[in-house]
Structures are given as structure tokens and as C-alpha cells.
C-alpha positions as a printed NumPy array, in Angstrom:
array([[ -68.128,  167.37 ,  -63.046],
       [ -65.139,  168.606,  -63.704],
       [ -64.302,  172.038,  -65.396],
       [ -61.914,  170.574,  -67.344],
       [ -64.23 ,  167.995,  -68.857],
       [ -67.181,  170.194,  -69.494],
       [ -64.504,  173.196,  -71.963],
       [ -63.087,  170.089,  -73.68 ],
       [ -65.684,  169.992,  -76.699],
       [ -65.247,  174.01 ,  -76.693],
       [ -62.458,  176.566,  -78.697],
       [ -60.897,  178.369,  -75.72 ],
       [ -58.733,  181.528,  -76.296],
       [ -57.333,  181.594,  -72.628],
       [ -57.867,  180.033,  -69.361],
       [ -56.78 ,  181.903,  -66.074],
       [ -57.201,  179.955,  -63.095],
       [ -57.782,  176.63 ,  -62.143],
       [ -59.637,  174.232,  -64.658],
       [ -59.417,  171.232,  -62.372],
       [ -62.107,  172.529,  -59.903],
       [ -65.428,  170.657,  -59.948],
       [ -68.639,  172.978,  -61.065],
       [ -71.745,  172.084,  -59.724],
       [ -73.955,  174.118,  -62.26 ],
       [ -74.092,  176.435,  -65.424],
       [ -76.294,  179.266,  -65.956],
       [ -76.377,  182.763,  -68.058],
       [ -78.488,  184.47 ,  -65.685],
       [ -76.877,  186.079,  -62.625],
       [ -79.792,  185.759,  -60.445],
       [ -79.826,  181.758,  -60.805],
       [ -76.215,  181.199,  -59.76 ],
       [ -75.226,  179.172,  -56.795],
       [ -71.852,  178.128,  -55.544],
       [ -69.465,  176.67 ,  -57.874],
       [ -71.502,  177.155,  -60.964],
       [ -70.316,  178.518,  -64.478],
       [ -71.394,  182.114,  -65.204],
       [ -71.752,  182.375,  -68.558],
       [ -71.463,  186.036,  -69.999],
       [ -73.896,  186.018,  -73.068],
       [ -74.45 ,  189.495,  -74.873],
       [ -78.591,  189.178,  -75.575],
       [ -80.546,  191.252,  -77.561],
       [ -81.638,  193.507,  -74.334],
       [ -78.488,  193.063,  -71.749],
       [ -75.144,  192.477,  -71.82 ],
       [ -74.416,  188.97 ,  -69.511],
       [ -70.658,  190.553,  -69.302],
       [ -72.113,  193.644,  -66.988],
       [ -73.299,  190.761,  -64.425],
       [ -70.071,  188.956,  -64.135],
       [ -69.605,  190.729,  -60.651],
       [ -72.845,  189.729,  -59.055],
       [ -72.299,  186.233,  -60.504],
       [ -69.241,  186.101,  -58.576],
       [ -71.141,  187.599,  -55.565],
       [ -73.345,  184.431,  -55.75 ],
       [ -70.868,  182.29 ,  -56.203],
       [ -69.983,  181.733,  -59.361],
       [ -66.26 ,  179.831,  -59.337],
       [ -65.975,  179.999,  -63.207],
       [ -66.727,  183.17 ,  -65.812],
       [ -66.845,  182.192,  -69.488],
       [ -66.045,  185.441,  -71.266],
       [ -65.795,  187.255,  -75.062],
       [ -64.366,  189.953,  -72.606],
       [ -61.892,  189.572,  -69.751],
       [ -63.519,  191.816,  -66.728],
       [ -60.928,  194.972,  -65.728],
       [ -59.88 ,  193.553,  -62.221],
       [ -59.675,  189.815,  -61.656],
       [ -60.707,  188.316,  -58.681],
       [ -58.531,  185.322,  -57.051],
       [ -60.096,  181.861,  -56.844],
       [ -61.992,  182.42 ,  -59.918],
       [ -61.461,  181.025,  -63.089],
       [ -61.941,  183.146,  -66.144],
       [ -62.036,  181.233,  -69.701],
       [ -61.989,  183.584,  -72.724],
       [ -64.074,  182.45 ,  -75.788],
       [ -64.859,  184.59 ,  -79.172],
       [ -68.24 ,  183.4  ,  -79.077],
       [ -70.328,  182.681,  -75.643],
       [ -73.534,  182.386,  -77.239],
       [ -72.184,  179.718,  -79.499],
       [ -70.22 ,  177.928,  -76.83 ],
       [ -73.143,  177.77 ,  -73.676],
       [ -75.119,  174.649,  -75.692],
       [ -72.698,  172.759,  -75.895],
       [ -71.576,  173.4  ,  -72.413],
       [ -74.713,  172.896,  -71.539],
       [ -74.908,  169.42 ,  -73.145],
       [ -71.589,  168.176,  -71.923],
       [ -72.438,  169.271,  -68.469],
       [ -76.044,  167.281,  -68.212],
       [ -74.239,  164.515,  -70.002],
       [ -74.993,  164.809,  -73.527],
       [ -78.614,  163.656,  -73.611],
       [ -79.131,  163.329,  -77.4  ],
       [ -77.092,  160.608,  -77.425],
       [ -79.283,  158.589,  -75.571],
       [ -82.345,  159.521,  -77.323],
       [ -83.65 ,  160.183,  -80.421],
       [ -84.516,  163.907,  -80.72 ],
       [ -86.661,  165.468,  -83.885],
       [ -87.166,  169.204,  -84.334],
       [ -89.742,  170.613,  -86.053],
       [ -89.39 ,  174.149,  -87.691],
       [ -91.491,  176.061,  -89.566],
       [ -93.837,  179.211,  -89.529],
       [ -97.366,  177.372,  -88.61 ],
       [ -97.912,  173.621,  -87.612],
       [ -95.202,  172.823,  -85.251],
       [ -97.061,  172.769,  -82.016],
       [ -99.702,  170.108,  -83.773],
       [ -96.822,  167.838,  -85.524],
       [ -94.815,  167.567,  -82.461],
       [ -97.517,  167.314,  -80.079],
       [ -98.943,  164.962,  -82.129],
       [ -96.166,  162.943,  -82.572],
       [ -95.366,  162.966,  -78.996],
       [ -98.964,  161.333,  -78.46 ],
       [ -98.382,  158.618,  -81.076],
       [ -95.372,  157.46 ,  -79.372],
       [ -96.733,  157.42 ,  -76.322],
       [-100.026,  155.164,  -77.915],
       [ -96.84 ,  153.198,  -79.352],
       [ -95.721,  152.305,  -75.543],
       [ -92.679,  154.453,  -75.675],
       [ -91.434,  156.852,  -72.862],
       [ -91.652,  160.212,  -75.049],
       [ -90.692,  163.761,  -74.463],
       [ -91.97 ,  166.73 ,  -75.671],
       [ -90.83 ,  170.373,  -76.105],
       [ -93.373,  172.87 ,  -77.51 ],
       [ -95.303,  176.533,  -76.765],
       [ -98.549,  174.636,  -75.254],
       [ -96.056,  172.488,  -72.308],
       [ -93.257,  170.55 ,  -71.691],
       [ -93.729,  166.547,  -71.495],
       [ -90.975,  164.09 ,  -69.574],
       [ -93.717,  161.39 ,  -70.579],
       [ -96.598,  162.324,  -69.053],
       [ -95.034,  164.852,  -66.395],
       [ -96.425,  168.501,  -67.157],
       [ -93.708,  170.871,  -67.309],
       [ -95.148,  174.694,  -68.025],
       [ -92.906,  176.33 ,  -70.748],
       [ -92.213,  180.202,  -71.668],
       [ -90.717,  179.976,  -74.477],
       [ -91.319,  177.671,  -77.918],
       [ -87.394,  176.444,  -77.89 ],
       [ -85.837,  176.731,  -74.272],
       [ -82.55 ,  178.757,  -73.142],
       [ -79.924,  175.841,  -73.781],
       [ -79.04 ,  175.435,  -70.684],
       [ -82.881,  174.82 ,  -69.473],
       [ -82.934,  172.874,  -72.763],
       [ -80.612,  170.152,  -71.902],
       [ -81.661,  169.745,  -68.528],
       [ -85.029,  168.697,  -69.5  ],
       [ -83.44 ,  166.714,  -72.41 ],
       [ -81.502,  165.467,  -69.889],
       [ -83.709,  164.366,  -67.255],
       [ -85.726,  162.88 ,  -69.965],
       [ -82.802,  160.361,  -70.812],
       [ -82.409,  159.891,  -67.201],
       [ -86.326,  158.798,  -67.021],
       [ -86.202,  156.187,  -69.695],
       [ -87.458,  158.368,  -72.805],
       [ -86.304,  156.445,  -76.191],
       [ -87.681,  159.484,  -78.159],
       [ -88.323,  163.464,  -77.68 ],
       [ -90.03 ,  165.617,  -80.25 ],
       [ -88.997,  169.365,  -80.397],
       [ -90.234,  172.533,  -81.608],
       [ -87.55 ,  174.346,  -82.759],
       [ -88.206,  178.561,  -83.531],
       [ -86.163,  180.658,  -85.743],
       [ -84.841,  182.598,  -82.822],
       [ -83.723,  179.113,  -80.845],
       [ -81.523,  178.655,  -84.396],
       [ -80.583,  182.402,  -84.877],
       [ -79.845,  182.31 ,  -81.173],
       [ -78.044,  178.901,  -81.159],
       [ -80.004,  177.535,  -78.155],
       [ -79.987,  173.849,  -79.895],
       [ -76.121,  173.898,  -80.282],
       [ -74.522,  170.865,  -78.856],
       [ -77.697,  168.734,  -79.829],
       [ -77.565,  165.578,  -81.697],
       [ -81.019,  165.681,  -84.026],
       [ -82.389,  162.154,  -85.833],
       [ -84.76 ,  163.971,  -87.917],
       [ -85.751,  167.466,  -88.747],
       [ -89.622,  168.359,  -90.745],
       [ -90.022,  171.78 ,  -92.365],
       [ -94.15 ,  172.573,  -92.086],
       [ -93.89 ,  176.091,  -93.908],
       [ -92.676,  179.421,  -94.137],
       [ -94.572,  182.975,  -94.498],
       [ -94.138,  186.28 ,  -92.48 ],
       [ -93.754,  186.088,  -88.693],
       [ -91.128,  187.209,  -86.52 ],
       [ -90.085,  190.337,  -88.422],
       [ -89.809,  192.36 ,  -85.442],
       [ -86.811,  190.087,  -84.865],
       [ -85.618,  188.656,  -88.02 ],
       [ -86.069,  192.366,  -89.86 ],
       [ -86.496,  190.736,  -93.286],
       [ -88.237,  187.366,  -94.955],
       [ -85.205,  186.547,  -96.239],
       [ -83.673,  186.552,  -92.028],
       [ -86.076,  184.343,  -91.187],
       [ -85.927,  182.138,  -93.549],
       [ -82.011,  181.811,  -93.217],
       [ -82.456,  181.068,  -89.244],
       [ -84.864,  177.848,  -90.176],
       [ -82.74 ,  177.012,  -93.021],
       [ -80.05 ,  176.951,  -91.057],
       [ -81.773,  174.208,  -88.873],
       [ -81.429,  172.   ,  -92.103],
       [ -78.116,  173.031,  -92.844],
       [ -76.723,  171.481,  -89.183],
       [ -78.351,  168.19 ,  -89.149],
       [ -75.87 ,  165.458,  -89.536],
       [ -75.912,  162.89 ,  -92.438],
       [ -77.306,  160.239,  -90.151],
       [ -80.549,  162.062,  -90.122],
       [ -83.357,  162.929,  -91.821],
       [ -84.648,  165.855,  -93.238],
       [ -88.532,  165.775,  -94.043],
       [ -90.059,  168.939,  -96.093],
       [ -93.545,  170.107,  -97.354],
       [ -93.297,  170.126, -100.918],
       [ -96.347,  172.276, -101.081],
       [ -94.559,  175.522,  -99.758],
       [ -91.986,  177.115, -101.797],
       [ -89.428,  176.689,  -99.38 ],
       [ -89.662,  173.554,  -99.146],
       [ -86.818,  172.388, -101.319],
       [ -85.044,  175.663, -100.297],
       [ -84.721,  174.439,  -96.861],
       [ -82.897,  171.464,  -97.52 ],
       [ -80.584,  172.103, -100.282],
       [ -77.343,  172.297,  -98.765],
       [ -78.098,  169.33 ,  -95.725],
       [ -76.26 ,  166.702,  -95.549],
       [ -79.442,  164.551,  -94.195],
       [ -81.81 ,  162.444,  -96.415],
       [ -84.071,  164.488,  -97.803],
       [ -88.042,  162.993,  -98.1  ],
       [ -90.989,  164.524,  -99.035],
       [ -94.439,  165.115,  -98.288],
       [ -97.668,  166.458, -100.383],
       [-100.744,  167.599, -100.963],
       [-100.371,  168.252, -104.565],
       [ -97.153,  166.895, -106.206],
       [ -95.386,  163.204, -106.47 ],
       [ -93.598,  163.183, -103.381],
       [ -92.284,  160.386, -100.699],
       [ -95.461,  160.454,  -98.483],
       [ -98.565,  162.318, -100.988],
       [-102.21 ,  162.809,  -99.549],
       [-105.54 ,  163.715, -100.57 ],
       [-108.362,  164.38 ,  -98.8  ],
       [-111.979,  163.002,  -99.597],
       [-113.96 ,  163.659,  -97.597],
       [-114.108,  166.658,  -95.033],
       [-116.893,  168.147,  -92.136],
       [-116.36 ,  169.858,  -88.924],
       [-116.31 ,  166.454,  -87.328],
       [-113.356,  164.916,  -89.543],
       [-111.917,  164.238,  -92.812],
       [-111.381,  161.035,  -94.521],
       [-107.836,  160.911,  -96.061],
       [-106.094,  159.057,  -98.469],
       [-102.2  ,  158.495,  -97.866],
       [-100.123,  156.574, -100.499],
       [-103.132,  154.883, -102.1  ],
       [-104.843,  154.097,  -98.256],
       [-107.925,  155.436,  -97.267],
       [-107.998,  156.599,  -93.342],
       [-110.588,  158.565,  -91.091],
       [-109.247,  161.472,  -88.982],
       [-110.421,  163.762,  -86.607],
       [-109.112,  166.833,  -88.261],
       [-110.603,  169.502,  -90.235],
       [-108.848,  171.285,  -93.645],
       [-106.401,  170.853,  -95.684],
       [-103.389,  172.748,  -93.319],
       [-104.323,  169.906,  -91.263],
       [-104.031,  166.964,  -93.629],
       [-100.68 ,  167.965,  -94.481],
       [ -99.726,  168.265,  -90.764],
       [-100.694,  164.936,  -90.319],
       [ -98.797,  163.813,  -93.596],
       [ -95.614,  165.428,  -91.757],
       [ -96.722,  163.327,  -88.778],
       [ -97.237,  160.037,  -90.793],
       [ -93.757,  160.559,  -92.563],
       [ -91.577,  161.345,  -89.775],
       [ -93.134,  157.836,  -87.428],
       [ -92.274,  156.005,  -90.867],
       [ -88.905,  157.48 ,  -91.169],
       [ -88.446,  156.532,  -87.557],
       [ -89.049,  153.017,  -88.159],
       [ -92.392,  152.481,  -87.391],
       [ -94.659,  150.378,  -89.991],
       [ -97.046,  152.207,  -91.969],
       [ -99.886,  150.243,  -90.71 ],
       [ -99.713,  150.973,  -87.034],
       [ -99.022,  154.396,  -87.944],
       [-102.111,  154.573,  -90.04 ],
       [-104.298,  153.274,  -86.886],
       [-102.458,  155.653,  -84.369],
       [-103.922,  158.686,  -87.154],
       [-107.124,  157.342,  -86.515],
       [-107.449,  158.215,  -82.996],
       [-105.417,  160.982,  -82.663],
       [-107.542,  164.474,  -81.578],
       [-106.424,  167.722,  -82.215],
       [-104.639,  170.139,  -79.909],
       [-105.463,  172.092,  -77.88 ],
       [-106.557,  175.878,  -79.376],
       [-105.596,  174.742,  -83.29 ],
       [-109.181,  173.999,  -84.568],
       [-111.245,  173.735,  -81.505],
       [-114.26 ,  173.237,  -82.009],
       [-117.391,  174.181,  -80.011],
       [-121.522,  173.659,  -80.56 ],
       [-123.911,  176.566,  -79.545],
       [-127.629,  175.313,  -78.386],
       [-128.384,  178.033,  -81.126],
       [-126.984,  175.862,  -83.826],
       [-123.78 ,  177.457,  -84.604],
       [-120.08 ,  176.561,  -84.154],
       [-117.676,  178.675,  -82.883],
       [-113.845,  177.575,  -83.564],
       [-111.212,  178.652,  -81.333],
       [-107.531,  178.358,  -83.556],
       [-103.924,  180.064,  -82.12 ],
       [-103.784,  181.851,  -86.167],
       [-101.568,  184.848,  -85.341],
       [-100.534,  184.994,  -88.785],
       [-102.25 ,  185.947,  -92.056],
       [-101.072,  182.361,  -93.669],
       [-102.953,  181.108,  -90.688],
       [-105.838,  183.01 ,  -90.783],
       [-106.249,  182.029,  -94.192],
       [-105.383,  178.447,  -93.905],
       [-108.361,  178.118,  -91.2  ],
       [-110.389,  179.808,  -92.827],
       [-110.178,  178.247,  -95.822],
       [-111.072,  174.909,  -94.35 ],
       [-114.121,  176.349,  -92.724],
       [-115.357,  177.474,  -96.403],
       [-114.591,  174.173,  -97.417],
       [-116.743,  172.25 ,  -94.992],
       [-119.772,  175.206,  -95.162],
       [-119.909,  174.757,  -98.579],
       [-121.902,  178.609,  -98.661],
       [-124.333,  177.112,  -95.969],
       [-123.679,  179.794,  -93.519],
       [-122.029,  182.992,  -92.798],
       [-118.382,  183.274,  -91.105],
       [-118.136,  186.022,  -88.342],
       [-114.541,  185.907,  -87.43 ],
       [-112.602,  187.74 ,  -83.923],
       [-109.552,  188.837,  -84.454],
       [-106.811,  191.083,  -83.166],
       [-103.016,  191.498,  -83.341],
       [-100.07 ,  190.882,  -80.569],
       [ -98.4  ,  194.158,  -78.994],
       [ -94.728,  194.781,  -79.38 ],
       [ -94.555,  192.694,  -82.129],
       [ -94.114,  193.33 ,  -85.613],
       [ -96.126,  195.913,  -86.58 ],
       [ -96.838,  194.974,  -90.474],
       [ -98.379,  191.858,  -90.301],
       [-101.318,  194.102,  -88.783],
       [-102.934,  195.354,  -91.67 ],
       [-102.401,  191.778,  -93.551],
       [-104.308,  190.157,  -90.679],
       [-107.54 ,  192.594,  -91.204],
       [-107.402,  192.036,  -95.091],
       [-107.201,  188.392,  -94.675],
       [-110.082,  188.325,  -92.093],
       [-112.342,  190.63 ,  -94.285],
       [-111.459,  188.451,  -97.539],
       [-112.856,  185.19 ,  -96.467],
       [-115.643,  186.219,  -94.059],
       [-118.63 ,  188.212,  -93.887],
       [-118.443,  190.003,  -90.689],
       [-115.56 ,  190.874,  -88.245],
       [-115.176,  192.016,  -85.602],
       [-111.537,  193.534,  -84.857],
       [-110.668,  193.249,  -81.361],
       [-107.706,  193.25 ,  -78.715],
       [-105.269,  190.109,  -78.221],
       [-102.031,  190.483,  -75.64 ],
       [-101.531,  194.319,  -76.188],
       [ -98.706,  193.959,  -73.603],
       [ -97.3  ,  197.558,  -73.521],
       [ -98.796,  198.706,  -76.366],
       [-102.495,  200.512,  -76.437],
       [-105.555,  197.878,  -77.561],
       [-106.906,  200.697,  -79.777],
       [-103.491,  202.226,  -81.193],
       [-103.187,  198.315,  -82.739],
       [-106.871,  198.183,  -83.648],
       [-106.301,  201.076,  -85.492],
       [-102.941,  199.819,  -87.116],
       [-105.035,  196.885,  -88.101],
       [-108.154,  198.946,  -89.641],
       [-105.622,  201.001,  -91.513],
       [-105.561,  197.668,  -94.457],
       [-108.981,  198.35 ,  -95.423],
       [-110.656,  200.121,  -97.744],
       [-113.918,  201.859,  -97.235],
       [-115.735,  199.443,  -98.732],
       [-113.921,  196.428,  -96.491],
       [-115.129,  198.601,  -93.648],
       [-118.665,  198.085,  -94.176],
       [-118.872,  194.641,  -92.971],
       [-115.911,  195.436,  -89.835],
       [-116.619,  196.62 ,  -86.648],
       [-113.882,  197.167,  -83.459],
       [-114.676,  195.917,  -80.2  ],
       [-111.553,  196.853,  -77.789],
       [-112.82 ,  194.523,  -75.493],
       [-111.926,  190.684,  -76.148],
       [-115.189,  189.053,  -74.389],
       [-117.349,  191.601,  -75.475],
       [-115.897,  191.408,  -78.935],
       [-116.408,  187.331,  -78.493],
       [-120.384,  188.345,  -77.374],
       [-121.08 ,  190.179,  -80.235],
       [-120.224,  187.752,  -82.194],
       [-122.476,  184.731,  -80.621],
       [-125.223,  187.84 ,  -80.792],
       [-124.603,  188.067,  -84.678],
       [-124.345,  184.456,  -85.303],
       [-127.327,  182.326,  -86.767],
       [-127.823,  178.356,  -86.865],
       [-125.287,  176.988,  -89.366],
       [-122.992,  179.984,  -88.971],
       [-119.567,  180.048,  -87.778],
       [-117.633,  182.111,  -85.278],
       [-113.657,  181.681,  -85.95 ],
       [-112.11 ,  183.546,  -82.669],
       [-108.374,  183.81 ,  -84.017],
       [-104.968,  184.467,  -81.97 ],
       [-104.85 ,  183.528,  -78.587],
       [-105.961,  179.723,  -79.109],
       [-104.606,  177.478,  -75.71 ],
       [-103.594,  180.851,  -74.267],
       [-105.773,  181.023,  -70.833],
       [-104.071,  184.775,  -70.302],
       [-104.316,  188.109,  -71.576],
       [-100.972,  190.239,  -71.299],
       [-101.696,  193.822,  -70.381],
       [ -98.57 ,  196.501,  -68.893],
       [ -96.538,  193.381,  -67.974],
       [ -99.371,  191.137,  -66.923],
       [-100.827,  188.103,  -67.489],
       [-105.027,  188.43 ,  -66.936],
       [-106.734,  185.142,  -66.804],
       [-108.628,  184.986,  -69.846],
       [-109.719,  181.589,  -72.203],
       [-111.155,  182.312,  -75.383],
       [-113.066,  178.957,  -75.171],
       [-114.377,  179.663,  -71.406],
       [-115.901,  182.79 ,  -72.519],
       [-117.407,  181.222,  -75.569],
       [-118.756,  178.197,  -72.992],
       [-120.426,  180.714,  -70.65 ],
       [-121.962,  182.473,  -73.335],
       [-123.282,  178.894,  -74.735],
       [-124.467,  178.28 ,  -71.023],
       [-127.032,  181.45 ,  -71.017],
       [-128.434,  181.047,  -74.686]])
């Protein structure tokens, strides 16, 4: 494609060079560029893309886009000054891989907890539906069923519309999107066209990032704030954000609810650790979910398929059979008699959300015993919140390591243990040691007990100094089961 084509959507300060040369590729990191692609100098929150601009050109880069023009020049290469490069590389991005929104219909999902189950789930309803569907979460990347292992909840934007991209070029009609506050704060999703956008929630997370609540909350009401009138916007009623989110959007606004009149409002009946029976707008349905975070997920999901056109009755049926995903809620059976629930809460909304729907199906018939720990390099006070939410709703826990990274196991056990009181500490206990933390609990537990082991959830690593250990919570909880 043609230089000149790709800049055209773009505010350019100055071009020097030739803007009739044809690019083969765009990229913001150095080491990726190959002959006649862009270079795209973006200042990130660790480097500066403007101190690679040189080895860029070393590769092979025919084109810089700049904030800053580079001391010496070099001949044959194009240099296009911008104000703004991290604003501008989306939608280069998108006109380069041929504006892929336009051919399908894209919905993000934002929020602080659920967005991995909404938009995996609806990815899997659209698929039951017969429609080529894409999907772009933290679990994995979907071009229909192709596997496509992710890093990252929201892509870089140039990695973003190249999968959006190939999905259009594969025949998907729709593509469901998780979409973090630091994709919005970072504007990876400018230069995307969005049908729909659903707001789950919003409580601390992030704040080693964002700083301040009131940060994050901006960067996923900003989200809101972008969508176009053609869309929707769909938001939880039951959070306090809810209508926060989509005050100034010029989308149509619907509802959902647990608890108030709203657009799509649900109850739920009947609940166990096998399922829940629902009701949504005056119809009864059976689900395969457990608690009430998850009945209002699902009321996201069952809005945003109507919204999209689908009628409420197929929708209803696709609910039915839908199973949860993977690490959110996973259930497992000891021989003993217990169940142990593996569940990706890294938050203390989450931890509380889960384990409020395991008091509501135990119904005081057994004891929790709940595993948790806290992320390194991450924000640091959430850590004590975690430990008081744990100790609150269970009756023993065991505090224990999750990805430490480059941080020491016990320094953050100890960051944690510093929320409690000496009388919390009398039913807590620290295990540095994530399996044998995971043992000790399966030693504790007793028929009709129940072992929540919180963080990690479809993680199968552990990162320690920089590296990623193989390590499944539910593998160690099977071999355990295997020797009882």
C-alpha cells in the first residue's frame, strides 16, 4: 500500500521525503522491522521508540513517524512529523490492514471483573449460532476456532488490527473484544469501528498504573465516551458506575440488573455448585453457573446477543448450554467429599464476589479454606484488602505466593498479613510455597467443605525473576485428588 494512502486519515505536521513509496509493513518495535516498513516512534511508559529510530532504519525501515525529527537525516527515508504517535499508530494500523471493523461487527467489553467470561462467552454463542466469530481476550485469541496465544488482555494496535484483520479476511461476521483500561489510556483501539460496548464493573485494580480510582475509571469511561451513535452502550446497573460510564456517549444506552427496573433484569432461584436456575424478563432458564457475579455476567451476555439482533428465544437456549471458562469458577470433586474451586479473583471485589456465591450455595454446611496470594510488581495496596477479604468470608486461609515476578514471595506475604489484626491471624497461616500451600489445604479440608484457590485461575505458569514455571492450580489439585 501506498504511504500516501495509509497518513491520509492522520494530522501530519511535516512530511520530508517521498510519500509515494509503497510500505510493506508497520511496527513500533525496532526489532520487528523489515524492509520498507513504517517505524513508528512511540514514547512508552519504559522506552522511548524515538531512541530506536536508527536501528529501525538499520533494518530497513523506509518511513519514521515522529513527535521528534532525529538530529541528522538520512536520504531515502521518509520522516513524517506528528504531535501525537501514540494516538496516530491505530489508525495507521487500521488503514494499513484495510480497516477491518468495517467489515465486521466488533464489541468491547470493559470493566474491572467479568470480561474474559462475557466475551468468551459470547464468542461461544455465536459460534453455536453458526457464525464465523472472533475473539480477543487474556485466556487466547480466536479467528473462529484457530488458537492464537495472547500476552496481553487488549493487543498493541498494530498486532490488534492484524488479527482483526485476518479475521475479516476469514469470513468472521462478528468479533468480541476485551478491552483494558490501559488499551484505552494507551489508545491501542484507536482507528476501530465498535457496534456495541458492555460495562461489567468497576473497583480497585490497576493502580500501579492508573495511580488513582478516579484514573481508572476515566480510561474505561473513556471507552464509552468514543463509541459512535450507531452503537450501543450496555451497563450494569448494579455497580455505581454504571450510569457514570455512559453519560456523555453518544450510543444507546440499555441496561442490565440484578436488583433495579432495567432493560434486561434477572433473578436467580435457584442456585448449587452444579447450576443456577435463572429468571430473565419474566422467563425461567437453567444455567451452568454458580453466584450471583455470574448471573449478571450472563445478563450482560443475554443483552448484548439481543441488542445484536438475535431473538430472545434462541438466546435463552444458547444460555442453557453454555459452560463456564476456563479458571472463573472451576469446579473440582475430591473422593474425600469436598470441592475445591479454582477462580482467576486477583481482586478483593473478586474475592468477595466468589466467595459470596460459595456461602450462598453451602448454606453453613461446611467450612471454606481459601489459597490466596498477591501478584509482584503490581500495586502494592490491594495486598492487605485481599487478606481482609479472604479472612472475612472464610474460616481458614492459607496466604501463599502467586507470580512474585521480581519481587520476594515472602516480602508480599508479609505486605498481605500486614491487614490483619491479631485476632484475624488466628485462623491464617503462610505457606510460601503455592502447591504446598494448595496441600495443606486438601489436608485441612473435610467432606462438604470447600477449598477456593484464588489468583492464578487458567494461568498454567508461575512467574519467578523473569520466568514463567509451569504450574496449574487445577493439576496440582487433580494429583492431590489422585492419591487420597
Amino acid at each position: 500500500m501506498k504511504l500516501e494512502k495509509i497518513i491520509k486519515g492522520i494530522t501530519v505536521n511535516e512530511i520530508i521525503g517521498d510519500a509515494s513509496q509503497e510500505i510493506s509493513g508497520i511496527n513500533m518495535d525496532s526489532r520487528l522491522i523489515e524492509p520498507g516498513h513504517i517505524f513508528v516512534a512511540v514514547k512508552g511508559t519504559q522506552t522511548d521508540g524515538h531512541t530506536y529510530i536508527q536501528k529501525a532504519i538499520e533494518k530497513g525501515a523506509r518511513t519514521v513517524v515522529c513527535e521528534n525529527l532525529p538530529e541528522t537525516l538520512i536520504e531515502n527515508v521518509t520522516y513524517i512529523k506528528v504531535n501525537d504517535t501514540e494516538d496516530v499508530v491505530g489508525k495507521l494500523a487500521t488503514t494499513f490492514y484495510g480497516d477491518p471493523t468495517s467489515k465486521l461487527e466488533l464489541v468491547g467489553v470493559t470493566g474491572t471483573n467479568g470480561k474474559t467470561t462475557i466475551a468468551t462467552l459470547l464468542y461461544n454463542m455465536f459460534r453455536k449460532f453458526g457464525y464465523k466469530t472472533g475473539l480477543i481476550s487474556t485466556v487466547c485469541n480466536y479467528i473462529d476456532e484457530e488458537a492464537i496465544p495472547t500476552d496481553h488482555t487488549t493487543p498493541d494496535p498494530i498486532t490488534l488490527n492484524k488479527l482483526l484483520g485476518r479475521m475479516a479476511d476469514e469470513g468472521c461476521k462478528y468479533a468480541f473484544m476485551e478491552v483494558s483500561s490501559h488499551s484505552v489510556a494507551q489508545k491501542r483501539i484507536g482507528g476501530l469501528k465498535f457496534v456495541g460496548g458492555i460495562f461489567t464493573n468497576l473497583t480497585r485494580d490497576h493502580l500501579d498504573y492508573h495511580k488513582t480510582v478516579e484514573n481508572y475509571l476515566k480510561a474505561k469511561k473513556a471507552f464509552f465516551d468514543g463509541l459512535p451513535k450507531t452503537a450501543f452502550a450496555l451497563t450494569n446497573l448494579d455497580d455505581k458506575n454504571g450510569l457514570v460510564m455512559t453519560q456523555n456517549t453518544k450510543a444507546k444506552v440499555h441496561t442490565y440488573s440484578l436488583r433495579s427496573l432495567s432493560d434486561f433484569k434477572g433473578k436467580v432461584l435457584e442456585d448449587g455448585f452444579e447450576g443456577m436456575l435463572l429468571d430473565i424478563n419474566n422467563v425461567e432458564v437453567n444455567v451452568q453457573f454458580i453466584g450471583r457475579f455470574n448471573a449478571s455476567n450472563l445478563l450482560a451476555v443475554y443483552g448484548a446477543a439481543c441488542l445484536l439482533g438475535k431473538k430472545t428465544e434462541e438466546v435463552l437456549l444458547a444460555l442453557s448450554t453454555l459452560r463456564p471458562v476456563a479458571g472463573r469458577f472451576d469446579s473440582l470433586r475430591s473422593p474425600k467429599g469436598y470441592t475445591a474451586i479454582v477462580d482467576y479473583a486477583h481482586t478483593p471485589d473478586a474475592l468477595e464476589n466468589v466467595l459470596n456465591a460459595i456461602h450462598e450455595v453451602l448454606n453453613g454446611k461446611g467450612h471454606v479454606i481459601t489459597v490466596v496470594g498477591a501478584g509482584g510488581n503490581r500495586d502494592k495496596g490491594k495486598r492487605p484488602l485481599m487478606a481482609q477479604e479472604a479472612v472475612k468470608q472464610s474460616d481458614k486461609v492459607i496466604i501463599t505466593s502467586d507470580n512474585p515476578r521480581f519481587e520476594e514471595p515472602q516480602e508480599i506475604i508479609n505486605d498481605m498479613l500486614a491487614g490483619l489484626t491479631k485476632e484475624d491471624m488466628r485462623k491464617v497461616i503462610s505457606i510460601a510455597d503455592r502447591k504446598e500451600a494448595i496441600r495443606t489445604a486438601c489436608m485441612l479440608a473435610q467432606a462438604k467443605d470447600v477449598i477456593l484457590v484464588a489468583g492464578k485461575g487458567h494461568e498454567n505458569y508461575q512467574e519467578i525473576k523473569g520466568i514463567k514455571h509451569h504450574f496449574d492450580d487445577k493439576e496440582v489439585l487433580r494429583d492431590i485428588f489422585a492419591n487420597e
